[in-house]
N, C-alpha and C positions, 0 to 999 in steps of 0.2 A: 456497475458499481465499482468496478477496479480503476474505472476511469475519473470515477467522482471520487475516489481514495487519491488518486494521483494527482487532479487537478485543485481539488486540494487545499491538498499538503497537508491533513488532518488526519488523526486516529479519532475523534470525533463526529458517530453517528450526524449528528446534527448538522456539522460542518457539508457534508454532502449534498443536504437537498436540492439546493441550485444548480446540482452536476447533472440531477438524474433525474428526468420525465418520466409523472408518473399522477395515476389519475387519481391516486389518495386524498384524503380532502384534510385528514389531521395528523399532523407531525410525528404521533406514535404509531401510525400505522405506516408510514417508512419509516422507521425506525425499527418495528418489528420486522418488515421483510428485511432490513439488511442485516438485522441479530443473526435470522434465520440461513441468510445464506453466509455469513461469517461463520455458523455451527455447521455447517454442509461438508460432511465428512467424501463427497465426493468430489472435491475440488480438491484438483492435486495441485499447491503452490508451486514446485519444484518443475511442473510441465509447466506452469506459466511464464515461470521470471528465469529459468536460465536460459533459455533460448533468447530472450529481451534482454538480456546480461552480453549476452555471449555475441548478440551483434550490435549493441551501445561500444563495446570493447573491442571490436575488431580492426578497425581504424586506427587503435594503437598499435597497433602487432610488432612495430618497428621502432617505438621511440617507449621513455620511461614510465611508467605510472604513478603517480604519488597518490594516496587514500590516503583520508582523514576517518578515524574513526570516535563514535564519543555511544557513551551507554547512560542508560532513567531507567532505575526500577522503578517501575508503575507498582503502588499497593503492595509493597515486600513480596509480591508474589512475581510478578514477570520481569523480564529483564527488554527493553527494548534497544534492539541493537542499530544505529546508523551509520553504515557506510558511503564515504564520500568523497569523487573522484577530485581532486585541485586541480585546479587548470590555470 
């Protein structure tokens, strides 16, 4: 599912299905498994993406970085943050 998030490019349940095989037959039952593991208090983001961070960025170690950054509250309640490397 992290891969049908990334390929993408969508916070959009729906956007994903063409990412991920799966033998469900109607749109809300992927959609419930991925609510489900979106809720999944045992997925540590932080053991995912900085190790993925930290070797996307390794390659720079010797020359500048410039990031772009832009923020969307979603629904007054979340704030979603994108960081973005220029090249």
């Amino acid at each position: 599912m992290v891969s049908a998030l990334l390929c993408s490019q969508e916070l959009n349940l729906a956007a994903w299905e063409p990412y991920v095989h799966s033998r469900a037959t109607k749109a809300q039952s992927s959609e419930r498994r991925w609510q489900r593991f979106m809720d999944n208090c045992r997925i540590r983001v932080t053991a995912i993406y900085v190790p993925l961070v930290l070797a996307a960025l390794s390659g720079w170690n010797q020359q500048r970085l410039y990031l772009a950054s832009d923020t969307t509250v979603l629904w007054d309640r979340f704030c979603m943050i994108h960081l973005s490397v220029v090249c």
